[in-house]
C-alpha positions as CSV (number, residue, x, y, z in Angstrom):
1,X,-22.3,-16.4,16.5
2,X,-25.3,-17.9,17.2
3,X,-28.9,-17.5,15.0
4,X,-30.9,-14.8,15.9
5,X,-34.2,-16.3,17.5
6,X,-37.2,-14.9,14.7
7,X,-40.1,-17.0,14.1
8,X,-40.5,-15.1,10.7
9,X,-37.5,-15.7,9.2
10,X,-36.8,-19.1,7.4
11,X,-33.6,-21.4,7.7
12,X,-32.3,-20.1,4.3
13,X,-33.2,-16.5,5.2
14,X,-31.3,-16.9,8.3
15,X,-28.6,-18.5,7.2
16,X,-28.3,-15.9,4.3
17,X,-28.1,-13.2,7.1
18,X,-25.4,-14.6,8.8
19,X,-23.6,-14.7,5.7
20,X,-24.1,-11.4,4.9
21,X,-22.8,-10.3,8.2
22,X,-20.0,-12.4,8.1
23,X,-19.3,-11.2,4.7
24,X,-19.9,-7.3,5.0
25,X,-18.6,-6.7,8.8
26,X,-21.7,-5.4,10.4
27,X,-22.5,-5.5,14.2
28,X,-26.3,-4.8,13.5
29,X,-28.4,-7.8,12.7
30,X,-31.1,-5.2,12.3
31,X,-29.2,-3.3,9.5
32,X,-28.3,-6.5,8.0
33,X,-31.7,-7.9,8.1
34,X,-33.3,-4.5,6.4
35,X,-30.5,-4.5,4.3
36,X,-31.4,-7.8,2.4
37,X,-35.1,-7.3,2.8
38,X,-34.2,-4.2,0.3
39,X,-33.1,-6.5,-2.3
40,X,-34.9,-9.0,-2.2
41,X,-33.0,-11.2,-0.2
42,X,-30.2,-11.9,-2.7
43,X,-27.2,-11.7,-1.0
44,X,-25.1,-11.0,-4.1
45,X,-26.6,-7.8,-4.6
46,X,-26.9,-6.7,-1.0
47,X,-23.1,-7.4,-0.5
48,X,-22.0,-5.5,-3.8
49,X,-24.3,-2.3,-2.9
50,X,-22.8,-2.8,0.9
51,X,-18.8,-2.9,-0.8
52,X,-20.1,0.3,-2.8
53,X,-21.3,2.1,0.2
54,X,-17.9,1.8,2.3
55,X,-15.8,2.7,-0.8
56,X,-17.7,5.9,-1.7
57,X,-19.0,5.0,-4.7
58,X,-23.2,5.7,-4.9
59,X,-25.4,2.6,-4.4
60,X,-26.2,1.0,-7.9
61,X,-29.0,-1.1,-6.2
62,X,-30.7,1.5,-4.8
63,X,-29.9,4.9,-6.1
64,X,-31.6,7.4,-4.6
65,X,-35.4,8.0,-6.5
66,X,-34.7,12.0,-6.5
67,X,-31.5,11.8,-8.8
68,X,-33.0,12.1,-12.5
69,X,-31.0,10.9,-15.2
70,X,-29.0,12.8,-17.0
71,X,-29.6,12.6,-20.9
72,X,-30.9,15.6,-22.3
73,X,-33.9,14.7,-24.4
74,X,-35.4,17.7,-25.4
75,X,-33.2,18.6,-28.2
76,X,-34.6,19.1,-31.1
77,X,-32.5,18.2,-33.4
78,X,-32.5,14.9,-33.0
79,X,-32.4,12.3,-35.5
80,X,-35.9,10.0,-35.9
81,X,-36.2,6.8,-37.9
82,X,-39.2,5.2,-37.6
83,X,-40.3,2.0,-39.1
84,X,-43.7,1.0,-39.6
85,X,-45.5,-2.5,-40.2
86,X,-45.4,-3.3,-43.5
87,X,-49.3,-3.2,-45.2
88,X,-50.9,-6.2,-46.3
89,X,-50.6,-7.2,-49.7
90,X,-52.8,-8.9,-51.8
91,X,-57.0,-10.2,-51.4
92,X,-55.4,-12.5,-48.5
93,X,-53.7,-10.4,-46.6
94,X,-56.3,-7.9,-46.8
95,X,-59.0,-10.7,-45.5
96,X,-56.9,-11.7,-42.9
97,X,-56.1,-8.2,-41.9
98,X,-59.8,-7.2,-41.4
99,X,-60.9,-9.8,-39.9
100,X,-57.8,-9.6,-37.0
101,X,-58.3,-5.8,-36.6
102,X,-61.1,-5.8,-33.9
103,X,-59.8,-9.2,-32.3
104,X,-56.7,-6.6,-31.9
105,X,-58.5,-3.7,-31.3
106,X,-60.4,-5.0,-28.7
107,X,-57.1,-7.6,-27.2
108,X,-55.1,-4.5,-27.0
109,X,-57.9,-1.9,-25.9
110,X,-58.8,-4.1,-22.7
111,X,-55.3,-4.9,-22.1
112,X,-54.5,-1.0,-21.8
113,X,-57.9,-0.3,-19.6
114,X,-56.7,-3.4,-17.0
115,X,-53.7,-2.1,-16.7
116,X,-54.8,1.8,-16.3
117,X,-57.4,0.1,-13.7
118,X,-54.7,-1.8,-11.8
119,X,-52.4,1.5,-10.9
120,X,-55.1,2.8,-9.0
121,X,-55.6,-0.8,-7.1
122,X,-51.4,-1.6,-7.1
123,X,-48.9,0.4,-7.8
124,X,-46.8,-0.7,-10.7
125,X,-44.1,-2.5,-9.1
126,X,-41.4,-1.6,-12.1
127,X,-41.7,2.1,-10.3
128,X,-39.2,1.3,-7.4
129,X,-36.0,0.2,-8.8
130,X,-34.1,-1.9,-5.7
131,X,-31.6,-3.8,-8.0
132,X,-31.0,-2.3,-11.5
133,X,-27.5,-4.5,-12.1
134,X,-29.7,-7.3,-11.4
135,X,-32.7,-6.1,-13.6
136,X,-29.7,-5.6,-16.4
137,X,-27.7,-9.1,-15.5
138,X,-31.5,-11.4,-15.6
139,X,-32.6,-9.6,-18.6
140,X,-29.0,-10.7,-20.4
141,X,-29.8,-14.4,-19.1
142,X,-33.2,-14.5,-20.3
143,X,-32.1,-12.9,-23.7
144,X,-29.6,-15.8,-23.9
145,X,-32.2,-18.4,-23.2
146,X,-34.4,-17.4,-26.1
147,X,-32.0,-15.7,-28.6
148,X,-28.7,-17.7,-28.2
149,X,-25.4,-16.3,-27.0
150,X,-25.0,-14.3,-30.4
151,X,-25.5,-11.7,-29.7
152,X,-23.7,-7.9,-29.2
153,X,-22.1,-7.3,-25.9
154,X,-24.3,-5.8,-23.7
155,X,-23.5,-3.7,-21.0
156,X,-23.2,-5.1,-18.0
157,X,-24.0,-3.0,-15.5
158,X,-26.8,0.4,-14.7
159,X,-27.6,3.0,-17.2
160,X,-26.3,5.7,-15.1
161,X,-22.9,3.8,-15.4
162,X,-23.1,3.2,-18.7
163,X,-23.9,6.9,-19.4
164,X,-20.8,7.5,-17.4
165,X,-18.7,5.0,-19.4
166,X,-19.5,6.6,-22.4
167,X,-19.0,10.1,-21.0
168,X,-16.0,9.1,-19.8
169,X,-14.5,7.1,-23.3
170,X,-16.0,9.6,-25.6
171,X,-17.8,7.1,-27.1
172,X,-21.2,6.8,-28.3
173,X,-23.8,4.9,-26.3
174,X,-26.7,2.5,-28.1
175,X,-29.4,1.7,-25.7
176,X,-32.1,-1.2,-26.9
177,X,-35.5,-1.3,-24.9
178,X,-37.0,-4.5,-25.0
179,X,-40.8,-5.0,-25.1
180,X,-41.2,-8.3,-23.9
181,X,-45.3,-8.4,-24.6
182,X,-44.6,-6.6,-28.4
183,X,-45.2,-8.5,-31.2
184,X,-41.9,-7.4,-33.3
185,X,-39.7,-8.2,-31.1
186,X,-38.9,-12.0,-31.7
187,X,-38.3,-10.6,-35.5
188,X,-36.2,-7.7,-34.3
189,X,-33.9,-9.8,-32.3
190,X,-33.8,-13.1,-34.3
191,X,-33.8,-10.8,-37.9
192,X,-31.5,-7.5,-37.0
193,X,-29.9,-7.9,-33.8
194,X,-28.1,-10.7,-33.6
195,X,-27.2,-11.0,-37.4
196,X,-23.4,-11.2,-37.5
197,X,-23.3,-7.5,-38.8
198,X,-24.9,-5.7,-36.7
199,X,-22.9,-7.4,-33.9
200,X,-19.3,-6.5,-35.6
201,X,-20.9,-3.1,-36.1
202,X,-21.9,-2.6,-32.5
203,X,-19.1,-4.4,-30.6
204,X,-16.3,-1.8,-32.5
205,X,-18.1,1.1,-32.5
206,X,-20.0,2.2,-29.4
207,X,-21.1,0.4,-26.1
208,X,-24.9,-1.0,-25.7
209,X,-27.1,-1.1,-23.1
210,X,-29.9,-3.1,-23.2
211,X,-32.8,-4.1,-20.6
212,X,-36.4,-5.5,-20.3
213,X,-38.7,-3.1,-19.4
214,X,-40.7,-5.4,-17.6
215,X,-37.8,-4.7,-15.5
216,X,-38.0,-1.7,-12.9
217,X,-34.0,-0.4,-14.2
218,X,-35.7,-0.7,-17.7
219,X,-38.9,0.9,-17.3
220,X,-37.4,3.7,-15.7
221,X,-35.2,4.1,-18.7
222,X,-38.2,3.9,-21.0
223,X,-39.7,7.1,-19.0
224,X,-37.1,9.3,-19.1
225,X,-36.4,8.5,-22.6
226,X,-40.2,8.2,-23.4
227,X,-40.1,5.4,-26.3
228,X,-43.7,5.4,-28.7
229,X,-43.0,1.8,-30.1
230,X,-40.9,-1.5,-29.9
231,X,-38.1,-2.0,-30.8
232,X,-36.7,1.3,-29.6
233,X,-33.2,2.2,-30.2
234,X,-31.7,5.6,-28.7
235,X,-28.2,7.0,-29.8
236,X,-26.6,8.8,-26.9
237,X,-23.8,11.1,-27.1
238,X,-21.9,13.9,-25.0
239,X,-22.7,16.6,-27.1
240,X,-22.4,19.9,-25.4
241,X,-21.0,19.4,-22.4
242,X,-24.3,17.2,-21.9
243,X,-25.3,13.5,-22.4
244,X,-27.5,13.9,-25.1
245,X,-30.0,11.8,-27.5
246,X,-28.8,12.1,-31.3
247,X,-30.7,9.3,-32.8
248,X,-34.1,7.8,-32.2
249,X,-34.7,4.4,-34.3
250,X,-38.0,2.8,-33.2
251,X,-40.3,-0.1,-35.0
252,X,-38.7,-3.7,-36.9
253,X,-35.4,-2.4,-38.9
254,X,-33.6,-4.5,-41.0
255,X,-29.8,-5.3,-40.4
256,X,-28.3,-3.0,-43.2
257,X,-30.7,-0.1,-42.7
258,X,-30.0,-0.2,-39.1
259,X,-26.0,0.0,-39.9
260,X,-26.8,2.2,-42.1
261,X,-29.1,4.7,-39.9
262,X,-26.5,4.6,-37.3
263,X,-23.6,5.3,-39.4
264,X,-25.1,8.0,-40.6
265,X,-25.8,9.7,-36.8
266,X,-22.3,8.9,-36.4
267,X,-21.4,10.8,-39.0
268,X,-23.4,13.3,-38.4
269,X,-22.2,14.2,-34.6
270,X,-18.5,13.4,-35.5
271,X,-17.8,17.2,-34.9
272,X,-19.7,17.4,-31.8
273,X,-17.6,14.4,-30.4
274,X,-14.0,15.7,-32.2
275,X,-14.5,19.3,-30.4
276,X,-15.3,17.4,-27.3
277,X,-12.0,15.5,-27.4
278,X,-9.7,18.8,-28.6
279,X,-11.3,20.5,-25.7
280,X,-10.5,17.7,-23.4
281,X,-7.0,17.7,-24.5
282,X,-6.7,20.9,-24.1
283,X,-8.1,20.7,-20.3
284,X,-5.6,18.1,-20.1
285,X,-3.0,19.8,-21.3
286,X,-4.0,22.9,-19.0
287,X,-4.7,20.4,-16.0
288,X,-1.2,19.0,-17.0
289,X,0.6,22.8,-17.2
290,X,-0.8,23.6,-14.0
291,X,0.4,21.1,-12.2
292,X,4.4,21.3,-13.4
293,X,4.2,24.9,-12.5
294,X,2.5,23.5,-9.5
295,X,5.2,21.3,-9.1
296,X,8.0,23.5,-9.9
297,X,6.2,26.5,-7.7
298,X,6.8,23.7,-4.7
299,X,10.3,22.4,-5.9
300,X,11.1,26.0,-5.1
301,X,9.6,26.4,-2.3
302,X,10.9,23.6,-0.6
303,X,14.2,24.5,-2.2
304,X,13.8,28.2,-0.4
305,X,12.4,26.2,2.9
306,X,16.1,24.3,3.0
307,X,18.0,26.7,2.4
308,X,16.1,28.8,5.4
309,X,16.4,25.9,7.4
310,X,20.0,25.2,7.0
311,X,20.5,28.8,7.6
312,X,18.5,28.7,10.9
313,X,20.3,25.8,11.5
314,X,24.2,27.4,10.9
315,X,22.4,30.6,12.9
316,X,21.7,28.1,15.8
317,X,25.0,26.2,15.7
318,X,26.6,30.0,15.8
319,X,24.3,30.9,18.6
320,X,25.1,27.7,20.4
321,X,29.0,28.2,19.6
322,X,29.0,31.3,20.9
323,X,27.3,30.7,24.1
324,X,29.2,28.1,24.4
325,X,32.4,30.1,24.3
326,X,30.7,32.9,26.6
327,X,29.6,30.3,29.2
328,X,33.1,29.1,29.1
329,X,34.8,32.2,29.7
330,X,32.1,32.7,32.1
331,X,33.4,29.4,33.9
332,X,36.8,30.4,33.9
333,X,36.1,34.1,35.4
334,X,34.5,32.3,38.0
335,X,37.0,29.9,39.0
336,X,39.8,32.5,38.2
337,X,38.1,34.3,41.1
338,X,37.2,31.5,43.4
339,X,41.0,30.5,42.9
340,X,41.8,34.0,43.7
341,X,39.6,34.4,47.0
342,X,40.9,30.8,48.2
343,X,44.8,32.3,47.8
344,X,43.7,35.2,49.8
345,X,42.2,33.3,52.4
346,X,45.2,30.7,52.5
347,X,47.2,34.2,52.8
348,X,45.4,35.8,56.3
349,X,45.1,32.2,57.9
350,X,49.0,31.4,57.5
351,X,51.1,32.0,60.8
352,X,53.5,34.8,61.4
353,X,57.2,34.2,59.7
354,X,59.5,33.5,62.4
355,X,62.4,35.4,63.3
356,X,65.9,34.4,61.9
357,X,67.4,33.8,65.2
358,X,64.9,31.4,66.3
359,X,66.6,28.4,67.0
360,X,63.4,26.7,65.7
361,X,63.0,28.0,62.3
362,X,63.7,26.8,59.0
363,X,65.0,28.9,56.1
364,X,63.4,27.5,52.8
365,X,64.2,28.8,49.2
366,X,61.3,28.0,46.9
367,X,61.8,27.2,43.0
368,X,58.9,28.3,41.2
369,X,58.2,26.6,37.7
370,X,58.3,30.0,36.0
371,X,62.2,30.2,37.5
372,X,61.3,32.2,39.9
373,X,62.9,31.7,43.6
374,X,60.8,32.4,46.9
375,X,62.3,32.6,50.6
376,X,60.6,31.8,53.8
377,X,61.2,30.6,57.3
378,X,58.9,28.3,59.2
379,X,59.2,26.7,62.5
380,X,60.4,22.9,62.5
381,X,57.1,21.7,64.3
382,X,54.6,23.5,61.6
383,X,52.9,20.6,59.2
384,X,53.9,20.8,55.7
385,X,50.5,21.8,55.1
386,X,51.8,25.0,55.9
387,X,54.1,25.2,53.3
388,X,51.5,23.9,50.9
389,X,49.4,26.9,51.8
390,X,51.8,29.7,51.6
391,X,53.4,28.5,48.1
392,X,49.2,28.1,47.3
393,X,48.5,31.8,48.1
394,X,51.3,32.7,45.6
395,X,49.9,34.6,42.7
396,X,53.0,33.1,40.6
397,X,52.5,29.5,41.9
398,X,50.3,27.2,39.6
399,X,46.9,25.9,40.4
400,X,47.6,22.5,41.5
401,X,51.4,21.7,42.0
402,X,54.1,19.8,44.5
403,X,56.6,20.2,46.8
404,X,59.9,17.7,46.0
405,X,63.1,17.7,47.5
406,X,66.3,17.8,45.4
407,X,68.4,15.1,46.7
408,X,67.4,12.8,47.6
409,X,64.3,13.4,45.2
410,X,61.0,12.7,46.9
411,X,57.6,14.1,47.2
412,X,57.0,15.9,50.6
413,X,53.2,14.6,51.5
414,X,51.5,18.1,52.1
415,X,48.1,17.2,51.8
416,X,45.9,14.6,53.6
417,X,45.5,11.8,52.4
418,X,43.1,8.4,53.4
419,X,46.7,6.6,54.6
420,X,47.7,9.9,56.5
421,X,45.0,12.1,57.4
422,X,47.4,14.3,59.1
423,X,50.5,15.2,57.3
424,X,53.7,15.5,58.9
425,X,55.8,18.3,60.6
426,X,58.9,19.8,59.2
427,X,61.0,18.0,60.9
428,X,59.1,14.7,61.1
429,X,59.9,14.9,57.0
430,X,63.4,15.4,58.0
431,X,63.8,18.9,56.8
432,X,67.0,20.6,58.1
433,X,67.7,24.5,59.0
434,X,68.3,25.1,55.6
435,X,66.3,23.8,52.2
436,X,65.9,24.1,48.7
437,X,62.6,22.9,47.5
438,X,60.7,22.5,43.9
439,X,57.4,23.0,43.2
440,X,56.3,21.2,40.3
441,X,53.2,22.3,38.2
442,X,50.9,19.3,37.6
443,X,48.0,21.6,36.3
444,X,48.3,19.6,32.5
445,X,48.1,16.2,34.7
């Protein structure tokens, strides 16, 4: 296929459209060309979001901006632990902490005017999320880079799927929001994190989520779970029927406090997660009860459906039998009277018996195979096909038959045939004044 012709696009850019189109099917250069443009032009994510479109599952690079998330926050009973910076100690600590406070003041004051200036000039870009698996997967690699590879698992993947996840495992979900610009941090992460406690603790006992929220995936996290200070840990559960914050842990906690504040949210939502498990057994267990009556309500039924069919079938073979008998019968009536109206015409078209004293006539006694004897005369020059006819209109004579002589035995050619179209006269087949003649019954033959 050849490169579409656009001044505007680079040769990477076009290249990286061809192999998006390649990759994903599409006829539409167009499509393929907004498609990327959405995300940035990495290919990666655009083909993943494209596969997640023609399976059905919803877009995790661009889920919709109307869907909210769904953690319910507003329960008051959740658990808060915050930490707060330790006071200066000592005539230097003091000194040094007065004379930072207005550098501080004022470093953080302006920073928070420039930035509530800027939303009115630029939107904050964070507020349109395009690629959250992407905000979620670069935020993992720049932890890395900084912080090592030891580290907890994170999630690998959206929040909403991660909610999901846990929803789905019963299990509870830790969530880490990572202030980039906050100055605890580099002592959060290098001091509690990714201490080799707190990652056995975390890797066996719930999933984490984690993300920069310099990143859009990670700010919008940060609103809807509305964080006051860094480090900001949130414990979510489904408690309720409802993916709900338990545990709130925000400011620079220490490794076994942190175990221990978590442990003891556990502990205290076990029952919450227990009834949610019995119940889902119990669904299960329903779900599982329906269907084998299900099953056995249509083992039944298609038990009740064969033996209706094989019924309709020995109806039909019944039906078919006995039409078959009656159009048989029916056959025979007819041919019994066709056989019947030919004897009766072969009857009025045969000639007049001649007389006994005609000096031309033939006296012929007829054996019948039922024993029976018929007498007739005929003249010498009639064709045997007369003789054929008379014994035909015969009620007692079969269907199809013969005429032989005794001795010697031979078979008097009534009929045409191909050879002789015209059968012979009486005395052409050398009949004398006085015969006895068989008929023989070849209706079986």
């Amino acid at each position: 296929m050849a490169a579409p012709e656009d001044p505007e696009l680079s040769q990477a850019q076009t290249e990286k459209l061809l192999q998006f189109q390649d990759l994903t099917g599409l006829e539409s250069m167009d499509q393929c060309r907004r498609t990327l443009e959405q995300h940035n032009w990495n290919i990666e994510a655009a083909v993943q979001d494209r596969l997640n479109e023609q399976e059905g599952v919803p877009s995790v690079f661009n889920p919709p901006p109307s869907r909210p998330l769904q953690v319910n926050t507003a329960d008051h009973r959740v658990y808060s632990y915050i930490v707060s910076r330790p006071q200066p100690r000592g005539l230097l600590g003091w000194s040094y902490y007065l004379i930072m406070l207005p550098f501080r003041f004022t470093y953080y004051t302006l920073l928070d005017i420039f930035r509530f200036a800027l939303r009115f000039i630029r939107p904050d870009p964070r507020a349109r999320v395009t690629d959250p698996v992407g905000d979620v997967v670069s935020f993992i690699h720049s932890f890395e880079e900084r912080y090592g590879r030891a580290h907890p698992v994170f999630y690998q993947g959206t929040y909403s799927q991660a909610l999901n996840d846990a929803k789905r495992e019963l299990r509870y979900l830790l969530v880490y929001l990572h202030g980039d610009d906050h100055q605890d941090t580099n002592e959060f992460c290098c001091s509690t994190l990714c201490t080799e406690e707190v990652i056995t603790f975390l890797n066996t006992r719930m999933l984490f989520w984690a993300c920069s929220t310099n990143k859009p995936e990670g700010y919008r996290v940060s609103q809807a779970l509305r964080e006051n200070t860094y480090p900001f840990l949130a414990m979510i559960m489904l408690k309720d029927r409802k993916m709900t914050v338990v545990g709130r842990l925000e400011g620079v906690i220490q490794p076994e406090d942190l175990i221990n504040q978590l442990t003891f949210i556990m502990e205290a939502n076990q029952t919450y997660l227990t009834s949610e498990l019995l119940e889902r057994e119990e669904r299960n267990q329903t779900q599982v009860l329906r269907q084998q009556q299900d099953e056995a309500y249509l083992a039944s039924l298609r038990a009740d459906q064969e033996k209706d069919r094989k019924k309709r079938e020995e109806q039909e073979q019944r039906r078919q039998e006995e039409e078959k008998v009656r159009q048989s019968a029916l056959a025979e009536e007819r041919r019994r009277r066709t056989l019947e109206e030919e004897k009766e015409r072969k009857s009025e078209c045969l000639p007049p018996e001649p007389p006994a004293d005609d000096p031309e006539s033939v006296k012929i006694v007829f054996k019948l195979p039922s024993n029976a004897r018929v007498e007739r005369r005929f003249l010498f020059g009639q064709s045997l096909t007369v003789i054929y006819d008379f014994l035909f209109s015969l009620k007692e004579t079969p269907e199809k038959f013969q005429i032989v002589t005794n001795f010697p035995r031979r078979v008097l050619p009534c009929l045409p045939t191909e050879e002789q179209p015209n059968p012979p006269s009486l005395k052409e087949a050398g009949l004398s004044r006085s015969e006895v003649l068989f008929v023989q019954d070849l209706t079986d033959d």
